[in-house]
C-alpha positions in Angstrom: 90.2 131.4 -17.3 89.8 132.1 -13.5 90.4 129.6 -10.6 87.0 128.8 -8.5 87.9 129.2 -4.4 85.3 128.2 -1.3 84.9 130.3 1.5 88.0 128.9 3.2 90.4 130.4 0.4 90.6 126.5 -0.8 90.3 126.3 -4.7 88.0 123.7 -5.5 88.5 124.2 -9.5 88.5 126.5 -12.7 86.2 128.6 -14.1 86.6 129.4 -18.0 85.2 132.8 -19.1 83.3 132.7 -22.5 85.8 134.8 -24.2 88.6 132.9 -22.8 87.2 129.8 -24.9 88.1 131.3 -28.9 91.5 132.4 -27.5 92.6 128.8 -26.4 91.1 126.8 -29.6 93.0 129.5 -32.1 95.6 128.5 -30.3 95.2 124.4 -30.7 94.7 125.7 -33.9 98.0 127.1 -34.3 100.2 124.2 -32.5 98.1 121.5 -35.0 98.8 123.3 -37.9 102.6 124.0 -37.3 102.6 120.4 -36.3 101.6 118.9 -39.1 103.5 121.2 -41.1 106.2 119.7 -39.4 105.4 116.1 -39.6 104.8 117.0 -43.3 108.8 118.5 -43.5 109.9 115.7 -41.7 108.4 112.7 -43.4 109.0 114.1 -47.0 110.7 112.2 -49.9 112.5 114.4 -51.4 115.4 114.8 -48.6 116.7 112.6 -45.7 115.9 113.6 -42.5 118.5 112.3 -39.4 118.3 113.1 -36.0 120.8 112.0 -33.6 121.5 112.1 -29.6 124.2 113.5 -28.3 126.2 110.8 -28.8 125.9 110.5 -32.8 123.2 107.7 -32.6 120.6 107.8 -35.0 116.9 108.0 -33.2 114.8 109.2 -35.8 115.1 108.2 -39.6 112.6 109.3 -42.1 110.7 108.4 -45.5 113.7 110.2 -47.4 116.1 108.8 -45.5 115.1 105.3 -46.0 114.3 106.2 -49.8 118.0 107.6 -50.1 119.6 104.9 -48.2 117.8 101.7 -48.6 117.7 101.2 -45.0 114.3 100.8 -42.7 114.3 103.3 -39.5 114.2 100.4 -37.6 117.6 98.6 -38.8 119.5 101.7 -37.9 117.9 103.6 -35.1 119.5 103.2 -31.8 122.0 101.1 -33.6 124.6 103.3 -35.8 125.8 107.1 -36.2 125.5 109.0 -39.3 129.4 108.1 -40.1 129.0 104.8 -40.6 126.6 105.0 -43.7 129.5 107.8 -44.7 132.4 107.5 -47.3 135.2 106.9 -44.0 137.8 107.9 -46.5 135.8 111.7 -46.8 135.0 111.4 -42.9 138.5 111.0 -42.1 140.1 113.8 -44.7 137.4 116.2 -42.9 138.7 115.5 -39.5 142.0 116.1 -41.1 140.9 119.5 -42.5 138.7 120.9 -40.1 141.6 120.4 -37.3 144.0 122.6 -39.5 141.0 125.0 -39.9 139.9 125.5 -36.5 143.5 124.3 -34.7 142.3 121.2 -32.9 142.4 117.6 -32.8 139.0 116.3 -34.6 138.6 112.7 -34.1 137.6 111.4 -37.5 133.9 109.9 -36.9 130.7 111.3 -36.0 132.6 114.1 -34.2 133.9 115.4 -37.6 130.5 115.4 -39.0 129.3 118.0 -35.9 131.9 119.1 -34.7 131.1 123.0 -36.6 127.2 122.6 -35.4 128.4 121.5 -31.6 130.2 124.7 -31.9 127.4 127.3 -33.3 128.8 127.3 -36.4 127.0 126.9 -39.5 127.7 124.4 -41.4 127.1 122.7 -44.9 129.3 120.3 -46.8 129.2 117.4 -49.5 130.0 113.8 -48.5 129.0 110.9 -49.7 126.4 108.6 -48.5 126.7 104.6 -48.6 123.6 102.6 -49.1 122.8 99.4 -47.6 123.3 98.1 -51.1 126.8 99.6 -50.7 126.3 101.3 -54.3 127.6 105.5 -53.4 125.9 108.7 -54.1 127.1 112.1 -53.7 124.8 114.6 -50.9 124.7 117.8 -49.6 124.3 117.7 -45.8 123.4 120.3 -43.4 124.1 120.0 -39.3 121.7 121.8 -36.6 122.6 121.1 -33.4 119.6 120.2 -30.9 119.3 121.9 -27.5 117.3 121.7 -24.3 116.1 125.0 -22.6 119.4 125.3 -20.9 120.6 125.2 -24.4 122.9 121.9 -23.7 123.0 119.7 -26.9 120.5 116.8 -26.7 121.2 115.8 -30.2 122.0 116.7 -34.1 119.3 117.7 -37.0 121.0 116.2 -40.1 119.6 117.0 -43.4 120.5 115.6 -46.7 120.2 115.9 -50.0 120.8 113.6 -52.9 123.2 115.6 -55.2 124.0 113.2 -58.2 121.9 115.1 -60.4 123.8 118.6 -59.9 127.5 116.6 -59.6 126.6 114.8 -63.3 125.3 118.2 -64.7 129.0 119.6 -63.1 130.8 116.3 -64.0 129.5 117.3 -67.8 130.1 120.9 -67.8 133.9 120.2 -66.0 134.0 118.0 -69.8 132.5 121.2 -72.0 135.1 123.4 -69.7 137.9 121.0 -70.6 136.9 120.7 -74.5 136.7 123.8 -74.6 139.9 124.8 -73.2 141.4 121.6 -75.0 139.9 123.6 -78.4 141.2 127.2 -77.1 144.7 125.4 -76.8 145.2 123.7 -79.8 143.3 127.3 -81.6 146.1 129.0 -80.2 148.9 126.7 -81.0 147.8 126.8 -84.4 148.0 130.7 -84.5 151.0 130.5 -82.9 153.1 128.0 -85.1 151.7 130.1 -88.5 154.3 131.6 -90.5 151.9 134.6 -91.1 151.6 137.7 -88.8 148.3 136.8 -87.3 145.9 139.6 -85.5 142.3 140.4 -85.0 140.5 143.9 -84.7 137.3 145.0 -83.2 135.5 147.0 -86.7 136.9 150.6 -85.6 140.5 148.7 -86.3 141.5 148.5 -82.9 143.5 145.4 -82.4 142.1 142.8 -80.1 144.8 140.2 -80.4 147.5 139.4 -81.9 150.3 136.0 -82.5 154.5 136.0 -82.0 155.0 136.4 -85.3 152.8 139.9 -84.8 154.9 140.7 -82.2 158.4 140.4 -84.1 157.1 141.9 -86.8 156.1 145.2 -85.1 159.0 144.8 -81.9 156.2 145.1 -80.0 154.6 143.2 -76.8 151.6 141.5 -77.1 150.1 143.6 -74.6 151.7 146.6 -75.9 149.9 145.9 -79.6 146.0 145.0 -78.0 143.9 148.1 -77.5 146.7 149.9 -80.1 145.0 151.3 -83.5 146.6 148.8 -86.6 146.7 151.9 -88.6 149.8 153.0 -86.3 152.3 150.0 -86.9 152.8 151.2 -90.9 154.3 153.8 -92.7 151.2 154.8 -94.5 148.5 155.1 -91.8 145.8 156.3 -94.3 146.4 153.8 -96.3 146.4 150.7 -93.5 143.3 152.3 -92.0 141.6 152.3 -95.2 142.5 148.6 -95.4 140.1 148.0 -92.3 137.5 149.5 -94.1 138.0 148.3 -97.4 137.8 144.3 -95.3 134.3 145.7 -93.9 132.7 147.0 -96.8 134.0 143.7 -99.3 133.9 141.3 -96.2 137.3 139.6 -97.7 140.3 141.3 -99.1 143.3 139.3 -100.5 146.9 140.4 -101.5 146.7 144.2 -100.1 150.5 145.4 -99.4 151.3 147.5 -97.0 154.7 148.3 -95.0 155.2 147.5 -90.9 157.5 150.0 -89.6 159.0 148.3 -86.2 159.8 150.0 -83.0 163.4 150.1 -84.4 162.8 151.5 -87.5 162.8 148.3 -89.9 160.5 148.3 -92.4 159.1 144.7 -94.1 157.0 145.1 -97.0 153.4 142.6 -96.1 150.8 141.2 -97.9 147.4 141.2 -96.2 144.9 138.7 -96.4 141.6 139.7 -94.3 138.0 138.6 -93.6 135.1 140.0 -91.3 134.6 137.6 -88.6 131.2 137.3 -86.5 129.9 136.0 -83.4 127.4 132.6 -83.1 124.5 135.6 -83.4 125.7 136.7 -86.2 126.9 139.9 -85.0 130.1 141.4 -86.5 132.8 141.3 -84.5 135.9 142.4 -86.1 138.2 141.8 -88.2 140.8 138.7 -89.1 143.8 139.2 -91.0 147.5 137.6 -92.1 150.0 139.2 -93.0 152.9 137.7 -94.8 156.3 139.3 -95.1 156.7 139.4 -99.3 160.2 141.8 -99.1 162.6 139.0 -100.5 159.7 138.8 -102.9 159.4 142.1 -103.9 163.5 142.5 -103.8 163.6 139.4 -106.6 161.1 141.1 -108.5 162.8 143.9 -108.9 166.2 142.2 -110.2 164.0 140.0 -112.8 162.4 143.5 -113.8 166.1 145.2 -114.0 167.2 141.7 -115.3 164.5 141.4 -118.4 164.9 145.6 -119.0 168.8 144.5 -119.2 168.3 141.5 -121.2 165.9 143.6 -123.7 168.3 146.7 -124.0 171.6 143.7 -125.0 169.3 141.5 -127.6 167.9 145.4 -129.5 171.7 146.3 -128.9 172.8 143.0 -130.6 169.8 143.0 -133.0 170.8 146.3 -134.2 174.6 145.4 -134.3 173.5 141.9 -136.6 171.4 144.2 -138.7 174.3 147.1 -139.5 177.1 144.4 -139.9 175.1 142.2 -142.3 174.1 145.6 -144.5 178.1 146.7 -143.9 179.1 142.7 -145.4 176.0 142.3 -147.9 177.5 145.4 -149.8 181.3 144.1 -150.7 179.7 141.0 -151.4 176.9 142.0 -153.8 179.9 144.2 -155.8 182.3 141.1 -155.9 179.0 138.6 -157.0 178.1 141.9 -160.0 181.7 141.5 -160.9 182.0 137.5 -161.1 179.1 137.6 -163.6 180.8 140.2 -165.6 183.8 137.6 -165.8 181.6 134.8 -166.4 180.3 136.7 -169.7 183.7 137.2 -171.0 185.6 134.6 -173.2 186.9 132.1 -170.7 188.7 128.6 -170.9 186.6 126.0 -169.8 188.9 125.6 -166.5 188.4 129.4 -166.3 184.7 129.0 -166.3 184.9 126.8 -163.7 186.9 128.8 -161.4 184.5 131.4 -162.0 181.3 129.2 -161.3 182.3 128.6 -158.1 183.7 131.7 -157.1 180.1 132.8 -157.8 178.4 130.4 -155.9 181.2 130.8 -152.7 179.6 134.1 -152.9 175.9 133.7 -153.0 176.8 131.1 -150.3 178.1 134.3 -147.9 175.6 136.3 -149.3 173.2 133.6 -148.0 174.8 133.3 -144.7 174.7 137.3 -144.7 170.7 137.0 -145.4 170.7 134.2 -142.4 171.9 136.5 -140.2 169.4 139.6 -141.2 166.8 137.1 -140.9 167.3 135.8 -137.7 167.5 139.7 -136.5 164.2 140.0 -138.0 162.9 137.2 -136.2 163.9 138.4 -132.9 162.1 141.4 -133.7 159.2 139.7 -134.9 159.5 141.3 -138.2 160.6 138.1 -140.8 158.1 137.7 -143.3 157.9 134.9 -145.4 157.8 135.0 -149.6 155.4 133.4 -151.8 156.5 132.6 -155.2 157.0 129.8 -157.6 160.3 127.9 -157.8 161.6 124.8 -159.1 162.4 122.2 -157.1 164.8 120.4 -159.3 166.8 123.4 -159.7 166.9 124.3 -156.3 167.9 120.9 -154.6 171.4 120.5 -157.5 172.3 124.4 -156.7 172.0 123.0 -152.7 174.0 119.8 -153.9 176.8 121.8 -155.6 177.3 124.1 -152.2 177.9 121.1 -150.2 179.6 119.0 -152.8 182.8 120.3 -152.4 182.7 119.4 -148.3 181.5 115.9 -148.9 184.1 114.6 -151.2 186.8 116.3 -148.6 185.4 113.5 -146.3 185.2 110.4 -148.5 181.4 110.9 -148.7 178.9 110.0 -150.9 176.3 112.3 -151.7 173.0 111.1 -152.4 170.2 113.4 -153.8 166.6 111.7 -155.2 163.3 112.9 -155.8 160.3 110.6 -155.4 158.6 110.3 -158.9 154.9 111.3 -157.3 156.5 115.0 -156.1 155.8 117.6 -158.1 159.2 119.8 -159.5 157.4 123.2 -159.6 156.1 124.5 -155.9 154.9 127.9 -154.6 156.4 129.0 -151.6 160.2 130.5 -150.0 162.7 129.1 -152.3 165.9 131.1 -150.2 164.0 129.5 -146.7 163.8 126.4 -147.7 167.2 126.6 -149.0 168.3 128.0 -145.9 166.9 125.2 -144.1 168.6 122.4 -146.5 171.8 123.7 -146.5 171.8 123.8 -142.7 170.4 119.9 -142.7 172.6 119.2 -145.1 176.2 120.6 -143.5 175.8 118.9 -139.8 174.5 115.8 -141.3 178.0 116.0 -143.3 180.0 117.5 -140.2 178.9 114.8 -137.9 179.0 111.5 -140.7 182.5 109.7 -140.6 182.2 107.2 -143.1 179.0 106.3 -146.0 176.9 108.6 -147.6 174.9 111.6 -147.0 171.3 111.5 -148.8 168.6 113.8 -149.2 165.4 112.2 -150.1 162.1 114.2 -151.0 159.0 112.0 -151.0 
């Protein structure tokens, strides 16, 4: 472009060059496409656009602004300040805080909303916006202040967006967080209040963590014990180490002893219970295992072991002693029995005869009571066999009578002995058992009768 002059030096107008013509159109070009760019920015939806004067009042409001808000640009230009469409509760607490920050009195208002900006500092921060509805929603708001080209302030740039999607997906995640830590608690408290010695290992048995009871059983810290091998906390590292890989290979182990030896020395006898544990991938991740002290246990089971061996050695001592002394007994008594039925074959008055009849059965009574005794020997050794043979009944029940006679009619009793007409008088079976048996009914029933009669009925 060149300026056109007359002959006087006056210019009389302009004179535009043909190559001066592109360079001013790209130009236009330029300043119409960043304007509309601009106007594009400015009037879109999707975030509020406020700009203020100096002062704080609004003069331009756009489309997102008014979508956000529910107010028209033309009820609150030139008539309000971004503060009063503000939570004044949040507009006030930020005067508060930003005079503590920068160590100045902030008047809460529009002041504290610019107050950074005015001051070339950058500034972004959440408040919350009121709509004309006067229903609340949380934004994110960011100050530029506007200058002139003496760079004084002419004005503020505020942009805002709505944030209620971000503060419910927080609001929700704060929940998750607080489940979760809710779960991690009452996880822990469970480990905690278990009897057991609780720990976990990663799979090369290093110990990842561990409960009190852990802690007191080893005299070692919790922080002392993770990142420690669990093969070095027993007396038989070999064997604890091949514990850990006995739990990998099966996956679960249950009831594997093992001995802690404490910082001090003690040493509890444990039994292990342990299972591989995994991630939500399915990715092993250690080990899990309880450990419960079983030395009272194993102290008691001793004693009952030293008790029964005890017990065992006194009933063959007593069995043996039952078996010797009935032998020692039965052999007097079978020499006095052979020599009252030598008498009983000589000539004897009949008074004689009696004495000698019951001498004889006073003795196959002892010798009875002697064959008790060897019997019950046998049956604590599981050795008493029982006889088959034939025997009359008849016979057997007046020998029984005649034992016990003699007792009954001491007391004043009557003694009753019948036989059912339907039972048979000869049997097969173990005549000296079931006399045995009789003889033994038949004495308490008359040791414990007063008065009346003692029977014996077979049916």
């Amino acid at each position: 472009m060149t300026k056109v002059k007359d002959v006087t030096r006056t210019r009389i107008g302009v004179a535009e060059s043909v190559g001066d013509v592109p360079l001013r159109k790209q130009g236009e070009a330029v300043q119409l496409k960043a304007g509309a760019l601009q106007r594009a920015i400015f009037n879109s939806a999707n975030f509020s656009s406020i700009a203020t004067d100096a002062k704080g009042v609004i003069q331009i409001f756009n489309v997102g602004a008014e979508r956000m808000l529910g107010y028209t640009a033309a009820e609150v230009m030139n008539k309000i300040t971004p503060a009063d469409i503000s939570d004044p509760q949040e507009v006030i607490a930020r005067a508060k805080a930003l005079s503590i920050e920068l160590s100045t009195t902030i008047t809460p208002g529009f002041e504290a909303l610019v107050f950074k900006a005015s001051r070339g500092i950058e500034d972004i921060y959440e408040l919350t916006y009121i709509r004309k509805d006067g229903s609340r929603f949380p934004a994110v708001v960011s100050v530029t202040a506007l200058r002139d080209a003496q760079d004084a302030i002419i004005g503020y740039l505020l942009i805002g967006t709505d944030n209620t999607a971000r503060k419910l997906v927080e609001a929700e995640q704060q929940k998750l967080d607080q489940r979760l830590r809710d779960q991690q608690f009452y996880t822990r408290s469970l480990i905690e209040s278990n009897i057991d010695a609780l720990m976990t290992t990663d799979p090369s048995g290093i110990i990842t963590d561990v409960n009190k009871q852990m802690e007191a059983l080893t005299g070692c810290t919790r922080d002392e014990l993770i990142g420690a091998p669990f093969k070095s906390h027993f007396t038989d590292p070999e064997r604890a180490e091949a514990a850990i890989k006995l739990v990998l290979r099966e996956k679960k182990v249950t009831d594997y002893e093992l001995t802690a030896c404490a910082r001090d020395g003690k040493q509890t006898v444990v039994s292990y219970n342990a299972t591989t544990f995994y991630d939500r991938g399915r990715l092993l991740q250690g080990v899990f295992a309880a450990a419960r002290d079983v030395t009272e246990r194993k102290r008691v089971e001793a004693e009952l072991q030293q008790a029964k061996a005890m017990a065992e050695t006194a009933s063959q001592t007593k069995s043996d002693f039952l078996a010797s002394m009935s032998h020692e007994i039965r052999t007097p008594l079978n020499a006095i029995i052979g020599i009252a039925d030598l008498l009983a074959k000589t000539p004897l008055s009949s008074e004689q005869d009696k004495y000698v009849q019951i001498f004889r059965r006073a003795g196959d009574n002892l010798l009875n009571l002697t064959n008790d005794i060897l019997d019950l020997s046998k049956v604590e050794a599981s050795q008493l066999d029982l006889e088959r043979t034939g025997f009359s009944l008849n016979d057997l029940l007046e020998k029984v009578r005649e034992m016990v006679a003699v007792r009954a009619r001491e007391k004043g009793l009557a003694l009753v002995c019948e036989i059912a007409p339907n039972v048979p008088s000869d049997l097969v079976g173990d005549p000296t058992r079931l006399r045995q048996v009789l003889l033994n009914l038949l004495g308490n029933a008359i040791k414990f009768t007063e008065a009346g009669e003692v029977a014996l009925r077979v049916t």
